[in-house]
N, CA, C and O atoms as a GROMACS GRO file, in nm:
protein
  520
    1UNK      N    1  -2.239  -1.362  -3.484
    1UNK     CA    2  -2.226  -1.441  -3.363
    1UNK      C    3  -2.081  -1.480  -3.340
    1UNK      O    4  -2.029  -1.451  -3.233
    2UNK      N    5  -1.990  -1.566  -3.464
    2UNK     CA    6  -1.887  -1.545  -3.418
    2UNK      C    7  -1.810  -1.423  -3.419
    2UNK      O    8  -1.704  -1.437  -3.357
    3UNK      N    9  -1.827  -1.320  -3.462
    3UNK     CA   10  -1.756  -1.184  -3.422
    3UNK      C   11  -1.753  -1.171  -3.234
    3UNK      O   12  -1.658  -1.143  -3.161
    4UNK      N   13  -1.900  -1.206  -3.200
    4UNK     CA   14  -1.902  -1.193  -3.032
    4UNK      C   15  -1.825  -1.261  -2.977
    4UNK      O   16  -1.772  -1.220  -2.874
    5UNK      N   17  -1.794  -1.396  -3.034
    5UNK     CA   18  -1.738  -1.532  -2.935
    5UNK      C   19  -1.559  -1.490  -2.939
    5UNK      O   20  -1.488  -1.522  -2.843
    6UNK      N   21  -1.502  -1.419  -3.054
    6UNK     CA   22  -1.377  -1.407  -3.068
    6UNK      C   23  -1.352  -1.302  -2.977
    6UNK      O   24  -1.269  -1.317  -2.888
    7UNK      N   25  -1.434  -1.168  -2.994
    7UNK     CA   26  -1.444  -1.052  -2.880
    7UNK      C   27  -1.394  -1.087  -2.736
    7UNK      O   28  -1.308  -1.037  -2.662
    8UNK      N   29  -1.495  -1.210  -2.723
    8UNK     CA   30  -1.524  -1.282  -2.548
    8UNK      C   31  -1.366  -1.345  -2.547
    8UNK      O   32  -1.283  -1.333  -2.456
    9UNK      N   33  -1.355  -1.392  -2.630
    9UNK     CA   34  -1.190  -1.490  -2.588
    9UNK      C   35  -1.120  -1.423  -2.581
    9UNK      O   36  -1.047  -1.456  -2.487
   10UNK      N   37  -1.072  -1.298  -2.646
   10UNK     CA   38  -0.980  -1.204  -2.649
   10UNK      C   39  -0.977  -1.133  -2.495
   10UNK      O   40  -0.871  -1.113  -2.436
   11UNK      N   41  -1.104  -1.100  -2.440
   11UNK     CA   42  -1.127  -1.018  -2.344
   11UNK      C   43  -1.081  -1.101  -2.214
   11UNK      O   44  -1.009  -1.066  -2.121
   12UNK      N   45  -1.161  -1.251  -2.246
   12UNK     CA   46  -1.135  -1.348  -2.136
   12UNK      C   47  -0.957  -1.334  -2.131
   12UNK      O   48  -0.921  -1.283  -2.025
   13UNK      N   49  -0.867  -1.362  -2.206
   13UNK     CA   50  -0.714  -1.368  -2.241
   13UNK      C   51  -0.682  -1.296  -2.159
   13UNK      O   52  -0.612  -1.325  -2.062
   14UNK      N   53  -0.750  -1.143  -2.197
   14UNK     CA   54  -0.655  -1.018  -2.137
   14UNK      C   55  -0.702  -1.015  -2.011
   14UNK      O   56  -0.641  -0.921  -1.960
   15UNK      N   57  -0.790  -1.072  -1.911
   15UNK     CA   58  -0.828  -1.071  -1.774
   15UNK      C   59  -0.736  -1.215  -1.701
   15UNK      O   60  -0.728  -1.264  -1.588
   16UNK      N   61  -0.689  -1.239  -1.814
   16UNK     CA   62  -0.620  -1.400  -1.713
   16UNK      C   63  -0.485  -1.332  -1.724
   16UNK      O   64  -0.428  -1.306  -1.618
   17UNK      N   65  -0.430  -1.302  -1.830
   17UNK     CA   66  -0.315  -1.209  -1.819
   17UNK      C   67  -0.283  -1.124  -1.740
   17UNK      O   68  -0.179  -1.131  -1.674
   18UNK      N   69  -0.396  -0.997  -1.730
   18UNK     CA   70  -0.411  -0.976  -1.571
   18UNK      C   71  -0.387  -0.994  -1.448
   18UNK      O   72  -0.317  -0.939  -1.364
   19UNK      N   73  -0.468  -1.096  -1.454
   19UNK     CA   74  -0.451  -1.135  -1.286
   19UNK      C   75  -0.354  -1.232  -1.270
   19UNK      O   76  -0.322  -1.268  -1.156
   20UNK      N   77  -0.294  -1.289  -1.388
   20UNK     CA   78  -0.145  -1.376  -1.326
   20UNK      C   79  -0.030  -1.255  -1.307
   20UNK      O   80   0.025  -1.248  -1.197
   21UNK      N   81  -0.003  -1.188  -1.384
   21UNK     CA   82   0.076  -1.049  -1.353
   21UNK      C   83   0.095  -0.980  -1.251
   21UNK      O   84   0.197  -0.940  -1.195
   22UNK      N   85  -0.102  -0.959  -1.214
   22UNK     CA   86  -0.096  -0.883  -1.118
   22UNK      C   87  -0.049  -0.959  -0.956
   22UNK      O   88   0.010  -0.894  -0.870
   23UNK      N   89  -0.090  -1.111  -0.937
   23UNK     CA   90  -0.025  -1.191  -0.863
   23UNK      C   91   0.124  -1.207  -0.835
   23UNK      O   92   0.192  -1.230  -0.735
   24UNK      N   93   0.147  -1.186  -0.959
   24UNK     CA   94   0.333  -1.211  -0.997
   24UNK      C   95   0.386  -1.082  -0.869
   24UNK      O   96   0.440  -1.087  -0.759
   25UNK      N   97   0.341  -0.988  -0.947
   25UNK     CA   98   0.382  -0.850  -0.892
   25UNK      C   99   0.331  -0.793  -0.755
   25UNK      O  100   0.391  -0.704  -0.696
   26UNK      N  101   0.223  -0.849  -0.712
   26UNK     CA  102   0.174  -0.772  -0.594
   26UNK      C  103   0.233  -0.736  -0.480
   26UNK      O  104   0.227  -0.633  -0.413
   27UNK      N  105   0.312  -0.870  -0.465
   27UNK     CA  106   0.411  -0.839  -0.304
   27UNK      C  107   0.552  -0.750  -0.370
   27UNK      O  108   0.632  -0.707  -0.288
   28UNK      N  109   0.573  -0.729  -0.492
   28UNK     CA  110   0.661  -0.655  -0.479
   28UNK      C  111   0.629  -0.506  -0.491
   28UNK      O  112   0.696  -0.408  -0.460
   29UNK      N  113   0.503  -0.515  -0.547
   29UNK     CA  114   0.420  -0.368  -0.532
   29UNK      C  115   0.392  -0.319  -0.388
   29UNK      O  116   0.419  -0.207  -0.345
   30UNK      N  117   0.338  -0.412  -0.326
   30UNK     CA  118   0.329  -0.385  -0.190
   30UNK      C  119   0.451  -0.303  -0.076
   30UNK      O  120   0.439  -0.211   0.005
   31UNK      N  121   0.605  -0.418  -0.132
   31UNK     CA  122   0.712  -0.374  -0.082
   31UNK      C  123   0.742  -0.208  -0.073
   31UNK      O  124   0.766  -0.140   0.026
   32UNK      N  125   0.729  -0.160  -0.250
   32UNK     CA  126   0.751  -0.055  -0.245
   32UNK      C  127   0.660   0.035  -0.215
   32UNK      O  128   0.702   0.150  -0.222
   33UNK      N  129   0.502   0.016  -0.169
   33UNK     CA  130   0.443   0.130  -0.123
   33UNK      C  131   0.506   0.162   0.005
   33UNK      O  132   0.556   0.273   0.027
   34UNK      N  133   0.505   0.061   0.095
   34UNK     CA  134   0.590   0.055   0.238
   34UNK      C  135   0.707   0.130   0.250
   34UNK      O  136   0.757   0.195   0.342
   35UNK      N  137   0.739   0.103   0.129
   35UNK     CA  138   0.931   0.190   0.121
   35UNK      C  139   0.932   0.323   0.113
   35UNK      O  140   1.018   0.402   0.151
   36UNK      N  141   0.767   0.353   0.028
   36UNK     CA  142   0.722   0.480  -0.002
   36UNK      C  143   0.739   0.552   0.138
   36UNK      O  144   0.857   0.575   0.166
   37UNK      N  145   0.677   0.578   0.199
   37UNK     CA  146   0.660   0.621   0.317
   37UNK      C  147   0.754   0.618   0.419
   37UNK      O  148   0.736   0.667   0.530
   38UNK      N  149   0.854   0.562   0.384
   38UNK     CA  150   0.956   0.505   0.550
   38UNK      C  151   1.038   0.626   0.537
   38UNK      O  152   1.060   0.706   0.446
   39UNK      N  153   1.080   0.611   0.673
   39UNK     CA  154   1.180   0.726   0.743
   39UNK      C  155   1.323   0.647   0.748
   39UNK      O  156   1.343   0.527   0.766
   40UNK      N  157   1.427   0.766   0.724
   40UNK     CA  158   1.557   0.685   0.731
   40UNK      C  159   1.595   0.734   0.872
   40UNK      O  160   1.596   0.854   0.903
   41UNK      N  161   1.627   0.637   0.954
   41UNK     CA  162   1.691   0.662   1.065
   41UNK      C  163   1.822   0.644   1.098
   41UNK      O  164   1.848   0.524   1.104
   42UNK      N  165   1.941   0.735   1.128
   42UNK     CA  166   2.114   0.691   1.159
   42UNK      C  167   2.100   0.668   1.302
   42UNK      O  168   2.030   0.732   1.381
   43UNK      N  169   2.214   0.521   1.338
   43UNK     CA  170   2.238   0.485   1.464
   43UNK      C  171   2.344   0.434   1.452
   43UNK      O  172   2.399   0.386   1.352
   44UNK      N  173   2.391   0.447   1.604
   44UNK     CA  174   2.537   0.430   1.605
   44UNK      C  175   2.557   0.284   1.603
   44UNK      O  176   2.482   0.212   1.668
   45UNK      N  177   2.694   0.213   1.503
   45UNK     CA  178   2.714   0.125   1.473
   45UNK      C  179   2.785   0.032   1.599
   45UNK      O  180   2.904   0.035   1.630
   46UNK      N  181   2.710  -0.028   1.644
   46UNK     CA  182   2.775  -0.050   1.784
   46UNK      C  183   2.872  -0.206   1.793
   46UNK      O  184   2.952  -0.246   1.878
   47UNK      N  185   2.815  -0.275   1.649
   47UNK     CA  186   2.913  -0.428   1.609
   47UNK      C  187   3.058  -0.380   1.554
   47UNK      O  188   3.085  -0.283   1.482
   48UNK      N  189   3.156  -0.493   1.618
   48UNK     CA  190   3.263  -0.564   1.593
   48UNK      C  191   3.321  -0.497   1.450
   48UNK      O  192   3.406  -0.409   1.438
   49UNK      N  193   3.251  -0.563   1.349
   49UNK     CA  194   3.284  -0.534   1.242
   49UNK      C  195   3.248  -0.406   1.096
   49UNK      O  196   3.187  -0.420   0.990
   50UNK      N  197   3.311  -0.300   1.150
   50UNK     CA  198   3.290  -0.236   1.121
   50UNK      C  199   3.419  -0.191   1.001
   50UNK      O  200   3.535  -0.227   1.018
   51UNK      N  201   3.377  -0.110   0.885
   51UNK     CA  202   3.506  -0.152   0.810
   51UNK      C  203   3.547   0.030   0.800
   51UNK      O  204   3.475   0.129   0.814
   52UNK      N  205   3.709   0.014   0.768
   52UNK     CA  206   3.782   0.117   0.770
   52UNK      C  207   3.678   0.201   0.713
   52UNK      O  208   3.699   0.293   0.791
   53UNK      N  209   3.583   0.245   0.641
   53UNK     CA  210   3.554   0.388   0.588
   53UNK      C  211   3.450   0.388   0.684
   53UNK      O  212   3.451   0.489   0.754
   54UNK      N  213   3.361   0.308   0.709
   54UNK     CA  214   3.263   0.368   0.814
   54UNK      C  215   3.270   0.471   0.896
   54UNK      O  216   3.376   0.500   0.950
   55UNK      N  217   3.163   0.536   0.914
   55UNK     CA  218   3.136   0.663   1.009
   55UNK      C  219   3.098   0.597   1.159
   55UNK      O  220   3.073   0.682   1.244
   56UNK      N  221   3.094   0.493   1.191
   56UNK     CA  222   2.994   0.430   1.297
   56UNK      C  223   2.870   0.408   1.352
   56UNK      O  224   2.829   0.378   1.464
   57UNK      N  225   2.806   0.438   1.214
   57UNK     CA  226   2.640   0.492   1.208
   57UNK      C  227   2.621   0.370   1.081
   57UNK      O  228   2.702   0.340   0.994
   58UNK      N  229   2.505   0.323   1.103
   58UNK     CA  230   2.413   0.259   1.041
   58UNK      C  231   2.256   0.363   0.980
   58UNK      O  232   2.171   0.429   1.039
   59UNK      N  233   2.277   0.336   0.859
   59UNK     CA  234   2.081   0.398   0.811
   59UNK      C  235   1.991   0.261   0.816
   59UNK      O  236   2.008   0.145   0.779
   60UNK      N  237   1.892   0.331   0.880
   60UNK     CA  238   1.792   0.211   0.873
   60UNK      C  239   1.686   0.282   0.817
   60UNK      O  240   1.673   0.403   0.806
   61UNK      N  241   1.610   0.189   0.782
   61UNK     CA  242   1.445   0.240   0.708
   61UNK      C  243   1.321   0.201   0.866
   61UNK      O  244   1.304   0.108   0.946
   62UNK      N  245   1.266   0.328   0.840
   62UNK     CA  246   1.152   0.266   0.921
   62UNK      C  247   1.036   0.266   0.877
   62UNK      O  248   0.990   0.372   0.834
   63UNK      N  249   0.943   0.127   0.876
   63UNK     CA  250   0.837   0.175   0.814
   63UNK      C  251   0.708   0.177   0.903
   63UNK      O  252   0.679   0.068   0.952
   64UNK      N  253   0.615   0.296   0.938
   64UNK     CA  254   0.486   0.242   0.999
   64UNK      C  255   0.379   0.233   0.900
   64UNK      O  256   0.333   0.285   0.799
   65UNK      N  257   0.358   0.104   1.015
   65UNK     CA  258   0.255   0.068   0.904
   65UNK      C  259   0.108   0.082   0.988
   65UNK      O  260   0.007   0.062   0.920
   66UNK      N  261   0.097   0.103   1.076
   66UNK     CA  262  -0.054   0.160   1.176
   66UNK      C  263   0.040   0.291   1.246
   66UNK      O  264   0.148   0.304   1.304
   67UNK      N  265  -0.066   0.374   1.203
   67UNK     CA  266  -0.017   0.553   1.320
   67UNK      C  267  -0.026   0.513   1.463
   67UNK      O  268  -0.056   0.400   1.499
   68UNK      N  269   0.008   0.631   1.561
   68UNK     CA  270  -0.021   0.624   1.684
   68UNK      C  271  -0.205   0.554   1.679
   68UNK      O  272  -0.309   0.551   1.614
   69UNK      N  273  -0.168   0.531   1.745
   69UNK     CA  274  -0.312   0.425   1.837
   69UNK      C  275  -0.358   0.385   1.735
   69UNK      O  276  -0.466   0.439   1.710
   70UNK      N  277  -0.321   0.302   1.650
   70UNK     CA  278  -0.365   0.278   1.579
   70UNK      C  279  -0.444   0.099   1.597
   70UNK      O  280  -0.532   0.053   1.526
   71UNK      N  281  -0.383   0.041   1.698
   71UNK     CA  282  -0.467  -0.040   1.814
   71UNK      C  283  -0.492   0.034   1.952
   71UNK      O  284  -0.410   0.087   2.027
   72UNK      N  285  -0.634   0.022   1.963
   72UNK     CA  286  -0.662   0.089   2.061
   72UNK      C  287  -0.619   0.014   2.220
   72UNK      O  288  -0.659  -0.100   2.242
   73UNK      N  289  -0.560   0.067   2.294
   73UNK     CA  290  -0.570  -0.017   2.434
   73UNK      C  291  -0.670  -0.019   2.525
   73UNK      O  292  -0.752   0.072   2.518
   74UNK      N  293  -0.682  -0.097   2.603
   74UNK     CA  294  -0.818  -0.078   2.707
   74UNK      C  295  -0.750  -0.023   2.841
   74UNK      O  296  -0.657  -0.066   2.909
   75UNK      N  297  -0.808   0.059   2.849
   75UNK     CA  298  -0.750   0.138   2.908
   75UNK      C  299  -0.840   0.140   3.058
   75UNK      O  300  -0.786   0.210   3.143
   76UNK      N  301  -0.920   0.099   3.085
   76UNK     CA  302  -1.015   0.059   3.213
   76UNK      C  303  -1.117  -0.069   3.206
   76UNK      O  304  -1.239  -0.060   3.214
   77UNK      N  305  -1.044  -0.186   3.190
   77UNK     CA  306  -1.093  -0.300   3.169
   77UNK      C  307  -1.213  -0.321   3.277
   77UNK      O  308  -1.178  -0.286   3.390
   78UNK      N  309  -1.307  -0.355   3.270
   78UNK     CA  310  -1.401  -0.441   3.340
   78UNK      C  311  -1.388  -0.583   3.328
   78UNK      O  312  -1.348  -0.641   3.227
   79UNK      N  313  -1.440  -0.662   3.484
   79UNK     CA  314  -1.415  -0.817   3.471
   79UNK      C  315  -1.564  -0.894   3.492
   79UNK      O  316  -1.651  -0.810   3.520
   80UNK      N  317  -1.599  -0.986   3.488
   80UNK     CA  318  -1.722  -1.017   3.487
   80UNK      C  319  -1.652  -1.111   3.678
   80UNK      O  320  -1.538  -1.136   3.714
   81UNK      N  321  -1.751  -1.127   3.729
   81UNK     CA  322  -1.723  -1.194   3.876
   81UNK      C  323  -1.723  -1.338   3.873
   81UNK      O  324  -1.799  -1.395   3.794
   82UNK      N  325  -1.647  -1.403   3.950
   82UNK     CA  326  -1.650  -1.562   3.924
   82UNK      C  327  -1.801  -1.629   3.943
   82UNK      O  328  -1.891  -1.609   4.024
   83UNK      N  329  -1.788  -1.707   3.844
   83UNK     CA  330  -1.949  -1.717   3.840
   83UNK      C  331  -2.039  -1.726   3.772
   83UNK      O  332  -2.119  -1.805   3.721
   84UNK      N  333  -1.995  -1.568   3.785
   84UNK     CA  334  -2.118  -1.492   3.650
   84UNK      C  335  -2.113  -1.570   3.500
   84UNK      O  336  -2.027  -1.645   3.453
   85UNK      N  337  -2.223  -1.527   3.451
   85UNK     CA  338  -2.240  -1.578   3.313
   85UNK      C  339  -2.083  -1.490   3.226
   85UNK      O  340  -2.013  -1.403   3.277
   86UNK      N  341  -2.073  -1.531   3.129
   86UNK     CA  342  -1.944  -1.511   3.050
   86UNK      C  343  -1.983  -1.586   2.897
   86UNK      O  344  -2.046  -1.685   2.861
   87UNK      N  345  -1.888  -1.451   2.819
   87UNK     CA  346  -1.901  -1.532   2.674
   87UNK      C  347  -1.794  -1.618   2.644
   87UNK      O  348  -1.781  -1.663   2.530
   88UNK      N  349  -1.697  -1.653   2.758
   88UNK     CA  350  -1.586  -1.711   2.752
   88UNK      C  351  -1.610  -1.855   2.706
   88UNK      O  352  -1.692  -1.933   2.754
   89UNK      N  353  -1.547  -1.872   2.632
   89UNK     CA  354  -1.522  -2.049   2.639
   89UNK      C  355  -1.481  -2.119   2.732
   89UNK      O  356  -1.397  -2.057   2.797
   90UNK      N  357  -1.508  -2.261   2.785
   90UNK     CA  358  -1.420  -2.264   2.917
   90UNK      C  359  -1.316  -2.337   2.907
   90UNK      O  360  -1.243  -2.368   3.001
   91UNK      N  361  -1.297  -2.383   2.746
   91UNK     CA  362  -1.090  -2.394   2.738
   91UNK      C  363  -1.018  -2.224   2.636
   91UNK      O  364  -0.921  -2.214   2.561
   92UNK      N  365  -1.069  -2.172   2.658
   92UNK     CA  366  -1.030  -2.008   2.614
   92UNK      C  367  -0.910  -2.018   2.673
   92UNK      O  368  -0.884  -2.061   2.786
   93UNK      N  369  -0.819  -1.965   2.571
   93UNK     CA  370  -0.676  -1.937   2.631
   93UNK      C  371  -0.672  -1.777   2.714
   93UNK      O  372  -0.741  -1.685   2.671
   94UNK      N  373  -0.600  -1.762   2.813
   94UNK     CA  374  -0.596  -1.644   2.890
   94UNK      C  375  -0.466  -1.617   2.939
   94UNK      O  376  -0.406  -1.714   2.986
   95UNK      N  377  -0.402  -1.487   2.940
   95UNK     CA  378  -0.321  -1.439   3.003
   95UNK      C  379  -0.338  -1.432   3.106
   95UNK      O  380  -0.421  -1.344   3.126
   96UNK      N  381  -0.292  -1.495   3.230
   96UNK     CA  382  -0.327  -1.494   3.366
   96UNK      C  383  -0.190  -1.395   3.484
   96UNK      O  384  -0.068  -1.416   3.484
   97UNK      N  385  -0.245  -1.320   3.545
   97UNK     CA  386  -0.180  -1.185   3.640
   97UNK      C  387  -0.206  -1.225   3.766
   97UNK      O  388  -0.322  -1.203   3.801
   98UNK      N  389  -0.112  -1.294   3.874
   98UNK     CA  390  -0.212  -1.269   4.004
   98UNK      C  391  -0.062  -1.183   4.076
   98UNK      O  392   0.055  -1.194   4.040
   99UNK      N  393  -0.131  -1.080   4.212
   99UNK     CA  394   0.007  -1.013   4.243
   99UNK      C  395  -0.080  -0.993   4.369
   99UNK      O  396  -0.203  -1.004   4.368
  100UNK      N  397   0.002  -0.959   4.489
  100UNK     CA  398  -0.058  -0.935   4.640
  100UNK      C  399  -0.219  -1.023   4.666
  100UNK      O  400  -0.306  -0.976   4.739
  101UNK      N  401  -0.233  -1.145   4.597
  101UNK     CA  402  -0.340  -1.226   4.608
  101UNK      C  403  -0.502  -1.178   4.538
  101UNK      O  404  -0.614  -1.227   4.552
  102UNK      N  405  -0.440  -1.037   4.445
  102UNK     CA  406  -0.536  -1.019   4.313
  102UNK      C  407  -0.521  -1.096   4.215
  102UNK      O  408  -0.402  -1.097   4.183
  103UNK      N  409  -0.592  -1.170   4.143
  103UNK     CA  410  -0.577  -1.246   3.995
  103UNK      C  411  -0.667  -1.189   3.912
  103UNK      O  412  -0.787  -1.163   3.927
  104UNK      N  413  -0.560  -1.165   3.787
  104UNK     CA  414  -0.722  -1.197   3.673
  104UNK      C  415  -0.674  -1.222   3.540
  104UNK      O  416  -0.557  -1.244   3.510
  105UNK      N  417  -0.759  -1.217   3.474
  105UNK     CA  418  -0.823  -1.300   3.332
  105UNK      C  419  -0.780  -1.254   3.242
  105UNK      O  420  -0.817  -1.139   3.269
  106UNK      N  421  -0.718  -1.241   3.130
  106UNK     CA  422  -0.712  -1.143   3.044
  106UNK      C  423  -0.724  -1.253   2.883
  106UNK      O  424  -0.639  -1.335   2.851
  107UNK      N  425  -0.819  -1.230   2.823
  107UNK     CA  426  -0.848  -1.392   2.741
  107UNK      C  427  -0.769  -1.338   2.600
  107UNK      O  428  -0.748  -1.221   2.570
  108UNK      N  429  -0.733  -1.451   2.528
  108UNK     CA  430  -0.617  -1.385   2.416
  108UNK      C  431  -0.708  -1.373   2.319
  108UNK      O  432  -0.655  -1.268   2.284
  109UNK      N  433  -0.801  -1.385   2.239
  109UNK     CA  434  -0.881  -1.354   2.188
  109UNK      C  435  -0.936  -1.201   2.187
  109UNK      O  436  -0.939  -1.129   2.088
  110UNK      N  437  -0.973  -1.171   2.298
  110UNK     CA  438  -0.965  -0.995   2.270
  110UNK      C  439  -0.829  -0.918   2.291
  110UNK      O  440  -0.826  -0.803   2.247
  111UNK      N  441  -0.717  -0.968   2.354
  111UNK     CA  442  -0.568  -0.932   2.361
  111UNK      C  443  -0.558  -0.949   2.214
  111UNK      O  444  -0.454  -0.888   2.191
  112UNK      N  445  -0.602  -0.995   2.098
  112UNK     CA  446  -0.545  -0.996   1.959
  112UNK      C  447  -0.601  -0.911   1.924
  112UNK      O  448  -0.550  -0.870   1.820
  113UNK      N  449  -0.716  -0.831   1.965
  113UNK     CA  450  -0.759  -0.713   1.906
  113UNK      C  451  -0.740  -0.594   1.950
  113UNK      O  452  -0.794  -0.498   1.895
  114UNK      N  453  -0.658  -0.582   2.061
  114UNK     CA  454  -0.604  -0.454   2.156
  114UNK      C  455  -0.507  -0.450   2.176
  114UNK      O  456  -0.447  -0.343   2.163
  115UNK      N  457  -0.420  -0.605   2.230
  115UNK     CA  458  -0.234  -0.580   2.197
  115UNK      C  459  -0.206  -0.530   2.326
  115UNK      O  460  -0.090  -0.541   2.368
  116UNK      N  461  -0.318  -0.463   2.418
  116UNK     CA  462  -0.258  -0.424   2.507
  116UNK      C  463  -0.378  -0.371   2.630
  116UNK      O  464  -0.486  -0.325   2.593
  117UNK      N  465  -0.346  -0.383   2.762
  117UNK     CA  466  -0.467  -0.358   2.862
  117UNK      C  467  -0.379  -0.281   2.988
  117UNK      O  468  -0.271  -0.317   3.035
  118UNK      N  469  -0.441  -0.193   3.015
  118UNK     CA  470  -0.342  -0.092   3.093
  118UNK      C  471  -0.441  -0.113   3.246
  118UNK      O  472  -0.556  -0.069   3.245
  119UNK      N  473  -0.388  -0.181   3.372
  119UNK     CA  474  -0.450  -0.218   3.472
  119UNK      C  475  -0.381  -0.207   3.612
  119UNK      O  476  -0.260  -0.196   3.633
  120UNK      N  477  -0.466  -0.212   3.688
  120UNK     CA  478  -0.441  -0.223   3.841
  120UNK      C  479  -0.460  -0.366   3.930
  120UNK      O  480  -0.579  -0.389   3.951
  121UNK      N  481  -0.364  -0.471   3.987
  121UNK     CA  482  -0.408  -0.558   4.016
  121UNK      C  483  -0.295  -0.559   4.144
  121UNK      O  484  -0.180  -0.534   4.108
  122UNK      N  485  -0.308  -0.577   4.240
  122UNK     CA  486  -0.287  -0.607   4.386
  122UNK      C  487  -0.259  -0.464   4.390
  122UNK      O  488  -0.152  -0.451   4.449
  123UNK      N  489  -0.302  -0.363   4.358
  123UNK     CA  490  -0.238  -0.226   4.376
  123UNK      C  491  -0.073  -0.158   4.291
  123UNK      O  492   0.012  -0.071   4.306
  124UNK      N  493  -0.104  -0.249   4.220
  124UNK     CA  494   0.004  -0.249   4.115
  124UNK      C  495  -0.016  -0.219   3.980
  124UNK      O  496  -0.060  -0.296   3.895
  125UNK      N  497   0.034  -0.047   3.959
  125UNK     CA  498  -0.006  -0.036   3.805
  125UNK      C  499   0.083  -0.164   3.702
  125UNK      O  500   0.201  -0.193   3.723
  126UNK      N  501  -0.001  -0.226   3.597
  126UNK     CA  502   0.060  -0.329   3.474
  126UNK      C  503  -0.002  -0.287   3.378
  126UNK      O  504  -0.114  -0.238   3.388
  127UNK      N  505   0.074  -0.303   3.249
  127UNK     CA  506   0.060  -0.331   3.144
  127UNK      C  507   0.084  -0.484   3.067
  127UNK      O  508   0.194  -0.538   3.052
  128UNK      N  509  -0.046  -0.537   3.025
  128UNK     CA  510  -0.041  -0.648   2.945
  128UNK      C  511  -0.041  -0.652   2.828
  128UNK      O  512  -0.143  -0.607   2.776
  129UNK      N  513   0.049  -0.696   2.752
  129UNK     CA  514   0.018  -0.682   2.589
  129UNK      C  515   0.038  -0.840   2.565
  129UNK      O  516   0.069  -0.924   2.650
  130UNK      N  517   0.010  -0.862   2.407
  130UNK     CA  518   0.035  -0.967   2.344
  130UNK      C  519   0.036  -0.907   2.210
  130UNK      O  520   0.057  -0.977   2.111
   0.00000   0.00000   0.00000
């Protein structure tokens, strides 16, 4: 029996060891998967201070971290009519558009999950993001 209980403490040890380590380290593990993947990009150095050996180019890292569309946009929004029933809250925060005496709604709550709504309002192509 105590052979089991020393087993258990030992095991318990090496799982707390673990996970303080792995805490310690995570965001810098994280850093470098990000780094893994990035593209170096040269641009022209366009500041003041630039020192005698410079080329006039800057490297930058780029990293993506979502691919193309990787938020989808709405791309043909529907509106519910004033009135109508709605799952809206009625202190819901909203991006509000009015142009040639069209208005509308755009609630930030689903703008945090799309980033972006591609629309027609007084006859005016817009794009809304947040």
């Amino acid at each position: 029996m105590g052979d089991i209980v020393g087993k258990s403490s030992v095991i318990i040890i090496i799982i707390l060891v673990a996970l303080v380590v792995g805490v310690i380290f995570l965001p810098q593990l994280g850093q470098f998967t990000l780094r893994f993947g990035a593209e170096t990009l040269t641009v022209v150095d366009t500041s003041a201070q630039r020192t005698p050996d410079s080329d006039g180019t800057i490297d930058l890292k780029m990293i993506t971290i979502l691919g193309r569309e990787g938020i989808p946009a709405i791309l043909d929004p529907v509106f519910a009519r004033q009135g109508a029933e709605s799952n809206m809250e009625p202190a819901e925060r909203v991006i509000g558009v009015s142009i040639n005496g069209e208005s509308r709604a755009y609630p930030i709550n689903l703008m945090s999950r799309h980033e972006i709504v591609n629309d027609t309002v007084g006859g005016k192509a817009i794009a809304v993001t947040w």
